[in-house]
C-alpha positions as CSV (number, residue, x, y, z in Angstrom):
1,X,24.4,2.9,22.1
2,X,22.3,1.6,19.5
3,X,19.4,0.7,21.9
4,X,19.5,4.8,22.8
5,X,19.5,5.7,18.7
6,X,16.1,3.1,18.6
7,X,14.7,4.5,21.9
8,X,15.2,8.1,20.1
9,X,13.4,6.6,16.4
10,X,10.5,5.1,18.2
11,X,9.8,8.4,20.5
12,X,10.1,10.5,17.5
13,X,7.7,8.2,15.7
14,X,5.4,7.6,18.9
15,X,5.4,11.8,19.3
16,X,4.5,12.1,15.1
17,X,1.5,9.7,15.9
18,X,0.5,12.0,18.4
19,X,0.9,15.0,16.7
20,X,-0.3,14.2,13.7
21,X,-0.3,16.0,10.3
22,X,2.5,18.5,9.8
23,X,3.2,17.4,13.2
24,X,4.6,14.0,11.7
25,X,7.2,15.8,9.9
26,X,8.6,18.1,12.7
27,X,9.1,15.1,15.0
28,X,11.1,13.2,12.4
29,X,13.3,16.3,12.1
30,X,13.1,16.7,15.6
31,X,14.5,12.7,16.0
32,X,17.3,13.7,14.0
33,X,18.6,16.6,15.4
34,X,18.8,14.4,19.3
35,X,20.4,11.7,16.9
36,X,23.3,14.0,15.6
37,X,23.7,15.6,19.2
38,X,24.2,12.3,20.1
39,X,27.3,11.9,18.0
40,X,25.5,9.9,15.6
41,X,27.1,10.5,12.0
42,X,25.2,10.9,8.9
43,X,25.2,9.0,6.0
44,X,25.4,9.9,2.4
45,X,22.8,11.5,0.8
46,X,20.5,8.1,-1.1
47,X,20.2,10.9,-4.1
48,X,19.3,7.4,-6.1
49,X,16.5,6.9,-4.2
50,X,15.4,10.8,-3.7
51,X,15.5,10.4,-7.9
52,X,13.4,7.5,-8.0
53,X,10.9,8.8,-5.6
54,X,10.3,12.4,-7.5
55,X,10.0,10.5,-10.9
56,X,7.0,8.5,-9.5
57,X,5.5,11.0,-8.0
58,X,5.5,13.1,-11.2
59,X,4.4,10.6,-13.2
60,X,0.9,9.4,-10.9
61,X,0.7,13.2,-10.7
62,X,0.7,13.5,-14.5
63,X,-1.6,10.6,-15.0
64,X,-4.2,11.9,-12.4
65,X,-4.2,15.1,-13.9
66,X,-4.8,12.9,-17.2
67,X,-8.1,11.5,-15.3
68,X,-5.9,8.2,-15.9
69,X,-7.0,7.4,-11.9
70,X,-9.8,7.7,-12.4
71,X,-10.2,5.0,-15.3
72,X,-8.2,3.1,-13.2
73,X,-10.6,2.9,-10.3
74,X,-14.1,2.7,-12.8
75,X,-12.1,-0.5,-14.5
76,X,-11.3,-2.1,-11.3
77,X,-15.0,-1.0,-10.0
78,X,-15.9,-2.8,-13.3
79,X,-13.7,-5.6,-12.0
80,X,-14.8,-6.2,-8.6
81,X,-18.9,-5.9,-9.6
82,X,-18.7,-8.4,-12.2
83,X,-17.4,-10.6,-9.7
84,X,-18.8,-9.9,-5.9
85,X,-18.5,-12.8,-4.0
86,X,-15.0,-13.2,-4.6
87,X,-14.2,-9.3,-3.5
88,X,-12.0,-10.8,-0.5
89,X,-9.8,-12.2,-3.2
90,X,-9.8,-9.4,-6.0
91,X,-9.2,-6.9,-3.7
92,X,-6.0,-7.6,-2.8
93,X,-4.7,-8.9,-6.1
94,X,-6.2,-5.1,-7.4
95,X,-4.3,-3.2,-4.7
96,X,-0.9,-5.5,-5.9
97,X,-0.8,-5.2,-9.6
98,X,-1.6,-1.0,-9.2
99,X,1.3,-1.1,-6.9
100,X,3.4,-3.0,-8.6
101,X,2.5,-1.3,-11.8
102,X,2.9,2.3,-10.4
103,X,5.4,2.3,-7.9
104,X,4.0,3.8,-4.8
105,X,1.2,2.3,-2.8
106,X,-0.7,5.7,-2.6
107,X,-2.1,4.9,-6.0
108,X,-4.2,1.7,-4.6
109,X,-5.7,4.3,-1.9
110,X,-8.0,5.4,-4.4
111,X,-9.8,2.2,-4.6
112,X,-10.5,1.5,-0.9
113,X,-14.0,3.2,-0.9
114,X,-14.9,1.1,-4.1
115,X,-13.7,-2.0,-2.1
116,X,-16.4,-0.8,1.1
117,X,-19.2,-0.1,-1.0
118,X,-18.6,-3.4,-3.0
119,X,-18.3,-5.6,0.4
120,X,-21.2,-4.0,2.2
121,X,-23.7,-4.8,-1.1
122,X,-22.6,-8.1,-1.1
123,X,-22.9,-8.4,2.8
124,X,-19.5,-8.8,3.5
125,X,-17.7,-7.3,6.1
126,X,-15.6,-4.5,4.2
127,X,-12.5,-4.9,6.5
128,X,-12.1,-8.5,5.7
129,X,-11.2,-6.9,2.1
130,X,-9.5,-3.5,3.5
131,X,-7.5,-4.8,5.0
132,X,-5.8,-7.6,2.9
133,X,-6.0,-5.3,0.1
134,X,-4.0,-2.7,2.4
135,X,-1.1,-5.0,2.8
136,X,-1.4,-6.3,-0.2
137,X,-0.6,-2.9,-1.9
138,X,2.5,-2.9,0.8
139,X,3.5,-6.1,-0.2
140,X,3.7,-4.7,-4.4
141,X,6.3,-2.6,-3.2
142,X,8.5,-5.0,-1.9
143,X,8.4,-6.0,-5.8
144,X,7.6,-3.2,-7.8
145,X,10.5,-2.9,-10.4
146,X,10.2,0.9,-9.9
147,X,9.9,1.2,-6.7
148,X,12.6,3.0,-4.4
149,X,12.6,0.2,-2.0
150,X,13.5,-2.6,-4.7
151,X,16.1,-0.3,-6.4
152,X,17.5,-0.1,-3.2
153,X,17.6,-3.4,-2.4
154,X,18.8,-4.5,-5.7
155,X,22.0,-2.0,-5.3
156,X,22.5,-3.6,-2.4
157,X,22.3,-7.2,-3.0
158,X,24.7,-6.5,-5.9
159,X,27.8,-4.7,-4.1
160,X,29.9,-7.5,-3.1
161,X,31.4,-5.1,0.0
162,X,27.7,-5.5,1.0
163,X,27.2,-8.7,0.9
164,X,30.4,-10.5,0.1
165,X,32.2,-11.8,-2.6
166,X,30.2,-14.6,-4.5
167,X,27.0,-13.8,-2.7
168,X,26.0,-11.3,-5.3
169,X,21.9,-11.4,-6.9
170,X,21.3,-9.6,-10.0
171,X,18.3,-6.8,-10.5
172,X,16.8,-9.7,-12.7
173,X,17.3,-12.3,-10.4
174,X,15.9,-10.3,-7.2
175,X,12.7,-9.4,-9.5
176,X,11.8,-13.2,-10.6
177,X,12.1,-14.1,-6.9
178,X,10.5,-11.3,-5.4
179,X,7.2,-11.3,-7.9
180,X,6.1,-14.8,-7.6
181,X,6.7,-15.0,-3.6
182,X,4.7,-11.8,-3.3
183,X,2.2,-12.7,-5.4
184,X,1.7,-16.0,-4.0
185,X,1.8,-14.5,-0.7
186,X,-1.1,-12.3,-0.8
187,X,-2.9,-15.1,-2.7
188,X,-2.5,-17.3,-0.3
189,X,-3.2,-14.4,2.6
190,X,-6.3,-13.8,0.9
191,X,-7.7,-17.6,1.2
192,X,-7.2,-17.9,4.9
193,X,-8.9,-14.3,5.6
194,X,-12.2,-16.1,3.5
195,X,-11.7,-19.1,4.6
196,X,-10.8,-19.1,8.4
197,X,-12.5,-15.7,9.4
198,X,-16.8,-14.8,9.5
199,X,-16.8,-12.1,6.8
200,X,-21.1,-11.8,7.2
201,X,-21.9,-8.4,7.9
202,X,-24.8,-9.6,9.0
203,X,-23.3,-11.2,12.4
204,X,-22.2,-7.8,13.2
205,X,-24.3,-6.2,16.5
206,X,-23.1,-2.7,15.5
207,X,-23.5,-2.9,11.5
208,X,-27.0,-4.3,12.5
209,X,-27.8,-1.5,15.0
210,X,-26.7,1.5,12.7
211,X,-28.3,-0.2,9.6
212,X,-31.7,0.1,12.1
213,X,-31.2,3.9,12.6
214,X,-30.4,4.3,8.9
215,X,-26.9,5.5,9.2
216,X,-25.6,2.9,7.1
217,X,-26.4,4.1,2.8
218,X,-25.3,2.3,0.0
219,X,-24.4,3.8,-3.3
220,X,-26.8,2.9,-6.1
221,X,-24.4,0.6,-8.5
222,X,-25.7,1.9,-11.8
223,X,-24.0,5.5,-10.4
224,X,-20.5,5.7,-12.5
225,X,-18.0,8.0,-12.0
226,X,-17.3,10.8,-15.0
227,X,-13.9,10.0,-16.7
228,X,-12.0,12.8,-18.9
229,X,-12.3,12.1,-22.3
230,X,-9.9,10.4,-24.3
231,X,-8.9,7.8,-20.8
């Protein structure tokens, strides 16, 4: 039985993919319906983590609306100019700490076009640093303090039906494991990507081919994005 309820998730996620936009939505409600006709019962309602979700949101709402994005991204632009050649290493670390610090991962999004432009002055293949800095910003919510899926986890860990008697972990103690093994992790993540991998853009046939036709344009550094007054 449970290999038919995974069969079902996967389809439903294989037809979202497909589908795409709204479409993503209406395949996950469609997965659930053929999961309940099924016989499969439903659990409580994680109102907790519905809470914790809607108060993030509203607060990286509020603090966009503030232009406080938008200093965030011109400091870490700041950040990763001053320091170029070691973008494949500050990239990821950037993506962490504004998903640790915020929450959600959507808030590191932001800085992914700052990351390119960065990587392609310095000649460096931008998806060396994309990409670490992608699953970096995954990995800060695997520790973000604030973050539903640590909540979660903490409730968990501490609800001896869960996990048994005397096999109990504290909020605390979950946190000051989880930030230094994540943050060693994508340290360590980041040193075998510039290490072990080419990162010149210059060995690229098809950077070198589009550069030729003049497809590729880099943004003139001295151009700063406008930040409200009073970030």
């Amino acid at each position: 039985m449970l290999a038919v309820e995974l069969i079902i998730v996967l389809l439903a996620i294989f037809l979202g993919a497909r589908l795409g936009g709204i479409g993503i939505g209406f395949a996950g409600g469609l997965g659930v319906l053929v999961l309940a006709a099924i016989g499969v019962k439903p659990g409580t309602i994680p109102f907790d983590v519905i809470s914790i979700i809607m108060a993030v949101i509203a607060a990286i709402s509020a603090m966009q609306v503030a232009g406080g994005l938008d200093y965030l991204v011109d400091q870490t632009e700041k950040l990763l100019r001053r320091n170029p050649k070691y973008i494949t290493i500050l990239a990821p670390i950037v993506t962490y700490l504004l998903t640790l610090f915020a929450g959600t991962g959507n808030i590191s999004l932001a800085t992914l076009p700052v990351i390119a432009e960065v990587a392609k002055e310095q000649g460096i293949k931008p998806c060396r640093p994309l990409s670490t800095g992608v699953v970096a910003a995954q990995i800060g919510i695997t520790a973000s303090p604030i973050s539903a899926a640590v909540v979660y986890m903490a409730s968990v860990m501490e609800n001896p039906a869960m996990v048994g008697e005397g096999n109990t972990v504290s909020y605390i103690t979950l946190l000051s494991i989880l930030l230094p093994a994540t943050f060693l992790a994508i340290i360590l993540m980041s040193f075998i990507i510039s290490w072990v991998f080419n990162s010149k853009l210059s060995d690229d046939a098809i950077y070198r081919q589009r550069l030729e036709q003049g497809l590729v344009e880099l943004r003139n550094s001295k151009e700063r994005r406008e930040t409200l007054p009073g970030c």
